[in-house]
N, C-alpha and C positions, 0 to 999 in steps of 0.2 A: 535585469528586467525579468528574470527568470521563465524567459523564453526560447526555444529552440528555435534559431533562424530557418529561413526557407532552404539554404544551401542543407545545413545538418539534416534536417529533415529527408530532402531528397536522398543524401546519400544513405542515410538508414533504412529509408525503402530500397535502395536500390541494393545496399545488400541484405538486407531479406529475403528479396525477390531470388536473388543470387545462391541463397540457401544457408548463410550467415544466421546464424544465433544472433537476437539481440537479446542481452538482458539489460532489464532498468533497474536502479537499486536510490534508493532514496532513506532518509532517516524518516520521511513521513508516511502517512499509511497505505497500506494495500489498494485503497478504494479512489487515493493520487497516482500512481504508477498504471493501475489499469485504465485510465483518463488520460494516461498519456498515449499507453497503447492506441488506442482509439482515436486520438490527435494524429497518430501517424500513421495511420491506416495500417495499424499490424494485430488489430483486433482482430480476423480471422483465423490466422495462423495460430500456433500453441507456442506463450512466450513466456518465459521463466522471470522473474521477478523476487527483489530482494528491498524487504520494507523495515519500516521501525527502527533502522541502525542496524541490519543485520538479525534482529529478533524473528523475523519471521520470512520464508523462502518461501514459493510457488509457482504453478505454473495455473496461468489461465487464458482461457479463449473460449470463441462466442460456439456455441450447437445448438442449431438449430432457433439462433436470435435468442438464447439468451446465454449470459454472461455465468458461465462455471468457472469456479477456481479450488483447485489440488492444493491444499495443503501439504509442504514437503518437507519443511521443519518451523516449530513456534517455540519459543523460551516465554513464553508468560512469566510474570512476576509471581510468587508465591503470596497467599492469604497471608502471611504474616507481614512480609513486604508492603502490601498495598494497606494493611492496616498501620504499619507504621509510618508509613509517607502519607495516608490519609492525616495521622493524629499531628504530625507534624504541621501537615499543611492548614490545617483547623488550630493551633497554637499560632500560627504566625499571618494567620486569616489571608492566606492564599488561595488561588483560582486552581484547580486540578481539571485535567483534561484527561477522560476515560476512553480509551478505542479500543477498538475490536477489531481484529484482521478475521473475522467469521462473518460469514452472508447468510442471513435469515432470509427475511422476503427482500428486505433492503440494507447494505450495509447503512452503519450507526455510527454516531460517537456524539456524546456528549460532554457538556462542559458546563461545570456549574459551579457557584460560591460557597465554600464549605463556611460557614458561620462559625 
């Protein structure tokens, strides 16, 4: 169901509260993992996060209501990389999904039909 029970939960506050490290680590993006934070009441505190499959590490937490995040390591794909998975996915008329673990005013991602 891809949800965290009411027991998991408690206990992850309870060791935060405790002075436990949580980190969340997901193959999906930065702007999923800090929505969890926030599910679990650990958006106050400063919590380390690992997004993308390992691509991209951070740490963020809220100052002052709003949401800052530390970039602490990214592996982007290289311009040549994304041109060849672009040309590829355009030959076999595939869906490509773009994200970004970088916050603007709002984070992004798009997904669109390469013709």
């Amino acid at each position: 169901s891809h949800k965290l029970s009411d027991h998991t939960v408690q206990c992850l506050q309870k060791l935060s509260a405790s002075g436990v490290i949580i980190v969340l680590a997901t193959g999906r993006g930065t702007v999923d993992i800090l929505k969890h934070f926030d599910l679990l009441g650990l958006s106050q505190n400063k919590h380390p996060g690992v997004s993308y499959n390992g691509a991209c590490s951070f740490i963020g937490e809220l100052k002052g209501g709003e949401r800052v995040v530390d970039m602490v390591t990214q592996y982007p794909l290289t311009q040549s990389h994304v041109s060849e998975v672009l040309s590829f996915a355009q030959e076999q008329n595939l869906v490509v999904q773009v994200g970004s673990p970088f916050f603007f005013d709002s984070f992004w991602e798009l997904s669109y039909l390469i013709v």
